[in-house]
N, C-alpha and C positions, 0 to 999 in steps of 0.2 A: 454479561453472560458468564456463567462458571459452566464447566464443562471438564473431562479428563482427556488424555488426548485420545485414546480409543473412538470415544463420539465424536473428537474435535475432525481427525485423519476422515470419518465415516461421511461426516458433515461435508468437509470439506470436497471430497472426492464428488459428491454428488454433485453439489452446488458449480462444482468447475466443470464436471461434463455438461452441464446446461448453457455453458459460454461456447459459442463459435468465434473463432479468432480470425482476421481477416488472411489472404492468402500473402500480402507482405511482411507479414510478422512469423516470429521463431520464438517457440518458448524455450526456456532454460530451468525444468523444474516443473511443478513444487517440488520441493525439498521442506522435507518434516523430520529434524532433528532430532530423538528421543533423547534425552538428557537422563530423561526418566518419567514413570510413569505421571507423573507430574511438574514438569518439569518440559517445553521444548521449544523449539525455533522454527520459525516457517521463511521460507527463502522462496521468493516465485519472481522472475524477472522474463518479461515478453520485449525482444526488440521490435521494432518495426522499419520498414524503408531498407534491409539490407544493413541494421544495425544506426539507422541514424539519429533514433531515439525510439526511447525505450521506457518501462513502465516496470519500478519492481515494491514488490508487495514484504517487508519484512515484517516480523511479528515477536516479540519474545512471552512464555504462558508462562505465569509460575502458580504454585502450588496456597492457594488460600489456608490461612492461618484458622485449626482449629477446623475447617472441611475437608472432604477426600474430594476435593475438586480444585481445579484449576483455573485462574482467569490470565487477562491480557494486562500485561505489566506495562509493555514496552511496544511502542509500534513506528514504521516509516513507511508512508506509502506516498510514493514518490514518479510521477511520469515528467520527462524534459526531454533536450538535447541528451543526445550521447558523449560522456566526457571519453578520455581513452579510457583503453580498455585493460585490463590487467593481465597477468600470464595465460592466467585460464581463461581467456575471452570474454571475463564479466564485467562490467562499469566500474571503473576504478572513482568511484564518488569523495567527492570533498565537499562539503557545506556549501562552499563558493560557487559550484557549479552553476549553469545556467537550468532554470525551473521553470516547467510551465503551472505545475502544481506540487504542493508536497505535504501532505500532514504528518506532524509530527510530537514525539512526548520527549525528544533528544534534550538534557538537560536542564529541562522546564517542563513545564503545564504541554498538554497538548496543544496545538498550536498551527497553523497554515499559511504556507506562501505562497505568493500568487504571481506571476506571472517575474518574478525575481526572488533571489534567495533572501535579501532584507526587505521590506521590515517581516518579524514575526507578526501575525495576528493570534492573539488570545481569544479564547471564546466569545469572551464580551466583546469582539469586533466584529465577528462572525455573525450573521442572523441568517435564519432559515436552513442552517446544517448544526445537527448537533456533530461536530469532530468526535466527541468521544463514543457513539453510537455508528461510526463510518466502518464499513466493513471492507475487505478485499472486494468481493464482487460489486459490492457499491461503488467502489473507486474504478475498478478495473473495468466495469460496464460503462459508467460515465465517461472514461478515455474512449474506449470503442466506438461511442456514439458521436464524440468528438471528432474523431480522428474519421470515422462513416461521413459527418453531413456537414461538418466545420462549425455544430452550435459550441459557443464558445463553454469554457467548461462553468463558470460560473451561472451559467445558464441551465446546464446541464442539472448541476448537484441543488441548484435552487439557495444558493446563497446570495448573501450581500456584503461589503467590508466598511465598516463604517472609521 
């Protein structure tokens, strides 16, 4: 999807009023970065439990080569335990942390881990979720439902890991 960030903030906004968040969770954001008009960062982290884990949605858009539009470069959408916390009260994340899910494009191919921080999964390990079609409210619904009725999340998002 290419997009500018005008329709990306527009999009966005709507699509997250449509989320109800449960009454143990605190969000922190979104935060939508303007870099420039082409060009931003999206930052959304919801704790749950009083902080004891938590679920953050990072994004980076850059500016498509040769269009006046925008796509998704860079993404981590990450829900686990809560490592510490940093000055400002946010997840102070390291790689190593404990995962319950995380998709990610961090120094490789997109890519997901499951239930620990190694191994990575490649697409080709992946069946029944395209990663690079995963959106915030995709992931962030799927935790919700999770976290509502205990279906486990690879149940949830419809994958398998071979």
């Amino acid at each position: 999807m290419a997009v500018d960030c005008i329709v990306y903030q527009r999009e966005f906004a709507k699509r997250r009023a449509g989320i109800e968040l449960p009454i143990d969770s605190a969000e922190e954001g979104p935060t939508i970065a303007n870099v420039g008009f082409y060009f931003w960062t999206l930052t959304w982290v919801i704790f749950f439990e009083g902080k004891k884990h938590y679920l953050r949605v990072w994004e980076r858009w850059d500016k498509q080569k040769g269009l006046q539009l925008s796509k998704r470069t860079s993404l981590s959408y990450h829900y686990g335990p809560t490592p510490r916390l940093d000055k400002k009260g946010m997840p102070d994340y390291l790689a190593t942390d404990p995962v319950e899910i995380r998709v990610d494009n961090s120094c490789q191919a997109i890519h997901l881990h499951y239930k620990a921080p190694e191994p990575h999964y490649p697409q080709d390990r992946v069946t029944g979720l395209e990663l690079e079609s995963l959106d915030p409210f995709i992931f962030t619904e799927a935790v919700l439902k999770h976290r509502a009725d205990g279906t486990s999340l690879d149940r949830v998002l419809g994958f398998k890991l071979k």
